[in-house]
TORPA-4810 file (N, C-alpha, C, O; in nm, 3 decimals):
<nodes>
NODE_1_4.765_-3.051_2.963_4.748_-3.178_3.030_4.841_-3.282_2.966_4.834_-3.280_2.843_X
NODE_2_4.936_-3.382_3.023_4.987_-3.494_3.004_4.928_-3.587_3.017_4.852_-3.580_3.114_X
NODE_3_4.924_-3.693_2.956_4.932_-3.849_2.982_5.027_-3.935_3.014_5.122_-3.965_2.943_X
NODE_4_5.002_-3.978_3.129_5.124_-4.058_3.151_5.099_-4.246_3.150_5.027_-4.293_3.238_X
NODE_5_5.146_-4.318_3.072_5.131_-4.435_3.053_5.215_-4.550_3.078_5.331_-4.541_3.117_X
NODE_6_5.175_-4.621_3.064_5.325_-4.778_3.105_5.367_-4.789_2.988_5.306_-4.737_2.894_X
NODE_7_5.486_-4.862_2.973_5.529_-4.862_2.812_5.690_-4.930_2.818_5.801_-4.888_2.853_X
NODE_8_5.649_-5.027_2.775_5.813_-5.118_2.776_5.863_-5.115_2.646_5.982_-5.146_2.649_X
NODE_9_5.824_-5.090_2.536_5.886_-5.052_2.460_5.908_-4.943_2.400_5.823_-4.945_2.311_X
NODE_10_5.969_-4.845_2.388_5.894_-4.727_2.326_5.905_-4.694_2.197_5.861_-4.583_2.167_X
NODE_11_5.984_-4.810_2.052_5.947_-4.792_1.983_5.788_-4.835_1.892_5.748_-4.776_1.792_X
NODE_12_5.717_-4.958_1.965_5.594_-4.971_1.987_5.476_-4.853_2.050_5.368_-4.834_1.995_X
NODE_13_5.500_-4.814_2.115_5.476_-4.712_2.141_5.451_-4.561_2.056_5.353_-4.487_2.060_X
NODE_14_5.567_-4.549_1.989_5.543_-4.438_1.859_5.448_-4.502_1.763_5.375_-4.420_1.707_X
NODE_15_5.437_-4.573_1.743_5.361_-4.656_1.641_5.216_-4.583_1.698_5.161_-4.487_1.643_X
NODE_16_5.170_-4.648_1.814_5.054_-4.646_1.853_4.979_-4.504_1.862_4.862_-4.481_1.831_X
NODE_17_5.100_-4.389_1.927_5.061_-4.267_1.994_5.139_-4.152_1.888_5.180_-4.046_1.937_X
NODE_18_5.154_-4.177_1.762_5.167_-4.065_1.713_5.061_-4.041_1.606_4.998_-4.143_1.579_X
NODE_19_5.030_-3.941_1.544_5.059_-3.778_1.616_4.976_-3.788_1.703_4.866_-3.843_1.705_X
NODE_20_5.054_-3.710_1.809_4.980_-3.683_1.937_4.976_-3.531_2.001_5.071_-3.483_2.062_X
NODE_21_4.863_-3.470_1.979_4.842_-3.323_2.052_4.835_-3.331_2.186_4.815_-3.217_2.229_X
NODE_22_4.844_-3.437_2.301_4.846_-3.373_2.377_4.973_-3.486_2.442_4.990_-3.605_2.414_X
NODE_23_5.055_-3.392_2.544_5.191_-3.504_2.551_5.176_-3.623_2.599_5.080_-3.638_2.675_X
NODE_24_5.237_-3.707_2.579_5.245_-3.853_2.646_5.412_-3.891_2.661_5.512_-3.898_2.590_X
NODE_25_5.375_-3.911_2.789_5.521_-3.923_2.903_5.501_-4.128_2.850_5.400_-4.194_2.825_X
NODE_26_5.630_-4.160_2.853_5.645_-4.314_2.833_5.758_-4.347_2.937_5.874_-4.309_2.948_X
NODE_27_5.695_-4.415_2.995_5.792_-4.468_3.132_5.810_-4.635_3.115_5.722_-4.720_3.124_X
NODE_28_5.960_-4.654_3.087_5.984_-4.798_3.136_6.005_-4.858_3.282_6.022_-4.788_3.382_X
NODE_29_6.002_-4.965_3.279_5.949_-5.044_3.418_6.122_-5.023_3.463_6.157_-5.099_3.554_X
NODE_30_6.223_-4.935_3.412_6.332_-4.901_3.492_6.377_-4.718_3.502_6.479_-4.653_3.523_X
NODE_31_6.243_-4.693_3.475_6.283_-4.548_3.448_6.145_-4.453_3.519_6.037_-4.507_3.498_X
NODE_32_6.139_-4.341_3.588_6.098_-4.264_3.662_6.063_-4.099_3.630_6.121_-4.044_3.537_X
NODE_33_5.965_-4.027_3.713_5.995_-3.870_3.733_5.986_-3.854_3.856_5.935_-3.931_3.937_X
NODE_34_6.037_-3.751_3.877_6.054_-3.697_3.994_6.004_-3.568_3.970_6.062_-3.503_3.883_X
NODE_35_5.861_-3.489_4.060_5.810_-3.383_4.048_5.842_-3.275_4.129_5.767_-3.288_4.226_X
NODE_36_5.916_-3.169_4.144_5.864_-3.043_4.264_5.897_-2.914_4.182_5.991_-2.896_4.104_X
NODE_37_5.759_-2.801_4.232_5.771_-2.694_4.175_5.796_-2.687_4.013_5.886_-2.649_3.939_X
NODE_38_5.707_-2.726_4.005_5.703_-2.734_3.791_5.784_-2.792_3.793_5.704_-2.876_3.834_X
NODE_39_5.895_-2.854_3.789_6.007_-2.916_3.738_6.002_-3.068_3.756_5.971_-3.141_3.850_X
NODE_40_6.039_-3.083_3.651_6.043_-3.271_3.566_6.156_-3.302_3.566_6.241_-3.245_3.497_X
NODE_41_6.186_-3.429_3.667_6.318_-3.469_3.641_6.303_-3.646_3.609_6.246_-3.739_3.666_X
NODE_42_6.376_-3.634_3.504_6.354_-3.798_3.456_6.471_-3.840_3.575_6.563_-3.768_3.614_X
NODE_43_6.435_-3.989_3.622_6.501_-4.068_3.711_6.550_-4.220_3.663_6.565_-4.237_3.542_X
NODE_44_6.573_-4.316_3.743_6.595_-4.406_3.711_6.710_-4.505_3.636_6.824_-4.459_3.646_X
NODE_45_6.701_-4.609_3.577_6.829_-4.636_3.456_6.801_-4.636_3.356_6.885_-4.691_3.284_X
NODE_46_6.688_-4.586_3.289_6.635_-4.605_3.158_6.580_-4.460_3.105_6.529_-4.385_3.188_X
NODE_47_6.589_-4.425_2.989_6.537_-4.259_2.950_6.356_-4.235_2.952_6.268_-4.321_2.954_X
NODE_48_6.348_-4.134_2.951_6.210_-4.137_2.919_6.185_-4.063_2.831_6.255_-3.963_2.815_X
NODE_49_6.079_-4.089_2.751_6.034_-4.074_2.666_5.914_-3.976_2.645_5.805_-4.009_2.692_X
NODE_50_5.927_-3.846_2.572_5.823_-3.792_2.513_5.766_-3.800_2.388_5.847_-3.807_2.295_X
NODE_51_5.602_-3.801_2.348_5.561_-3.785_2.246_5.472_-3.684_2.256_5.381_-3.666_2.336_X
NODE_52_5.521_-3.605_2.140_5.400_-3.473_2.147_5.387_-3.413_1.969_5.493_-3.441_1.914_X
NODE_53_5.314_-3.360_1.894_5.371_-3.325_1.744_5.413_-3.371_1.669_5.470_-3.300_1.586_X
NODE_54_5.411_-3.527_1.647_5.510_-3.588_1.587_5.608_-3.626_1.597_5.669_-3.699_1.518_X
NODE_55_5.660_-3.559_1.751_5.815_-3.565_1.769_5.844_-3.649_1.865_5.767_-3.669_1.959_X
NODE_56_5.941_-3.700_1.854_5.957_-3.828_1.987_6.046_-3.717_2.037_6.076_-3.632_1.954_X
NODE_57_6.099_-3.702_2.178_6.230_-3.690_2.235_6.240_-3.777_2.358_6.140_-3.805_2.424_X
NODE_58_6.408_-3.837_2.399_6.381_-3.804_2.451_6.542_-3.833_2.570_6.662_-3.837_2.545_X
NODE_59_6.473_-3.845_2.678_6.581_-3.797_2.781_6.608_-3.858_2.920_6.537_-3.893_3.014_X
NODE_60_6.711_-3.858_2.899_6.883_-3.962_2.966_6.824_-3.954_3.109_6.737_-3.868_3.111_X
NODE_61_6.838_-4.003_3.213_6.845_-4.029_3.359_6.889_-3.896_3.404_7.009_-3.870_3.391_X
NODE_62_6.809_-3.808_3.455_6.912_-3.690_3.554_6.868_-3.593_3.469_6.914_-3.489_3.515_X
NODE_63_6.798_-3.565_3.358_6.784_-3.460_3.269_6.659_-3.402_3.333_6.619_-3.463_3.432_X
NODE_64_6.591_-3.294_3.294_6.509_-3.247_3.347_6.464_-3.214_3.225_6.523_-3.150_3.138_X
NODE_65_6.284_-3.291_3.220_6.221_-3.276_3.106_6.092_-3.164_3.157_6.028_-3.146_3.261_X
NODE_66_6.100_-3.072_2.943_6.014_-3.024_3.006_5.826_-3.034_2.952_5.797_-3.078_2.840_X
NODE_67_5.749_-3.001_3.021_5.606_-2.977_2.977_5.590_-2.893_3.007_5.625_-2.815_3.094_X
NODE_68_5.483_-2.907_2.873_5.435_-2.798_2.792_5.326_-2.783_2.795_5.273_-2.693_2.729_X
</nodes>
């Protein structure tokens, strides 16, 4: 299961939501997904952001993120 949340900053954000076992998607108010057939595609002009393990990643407009 993901969480998906609002989040304009996302180094505020790590602060708040790490460590985190279960993922959390961080979407800025210029940035998007796009869903079909399992596949995650970040959209928009801004990256999005994963937190999951400790680990931030994350990824550019047009990338296709994945969950886990």
């Amino acid at each position: 299961m993901t969480d998906i949340f609002w989040c304009i900053e996302a180094q505020g954000c790590q602060l708040l939501f790490l460590p985190s076992y279960v993922p959390i998607i961080a979407l800025s108010e210029k940035s998007g997904l796009y869903v079909q057939d399992n596949v995650v595609l970040a959209v928009g002009f801004e990256p999005v952001v994963v937190f999951h393990h400790d680990v931030l990643r994350i990824f550019p407009p047009s990338s296709v993120v994945p969950i886990e």
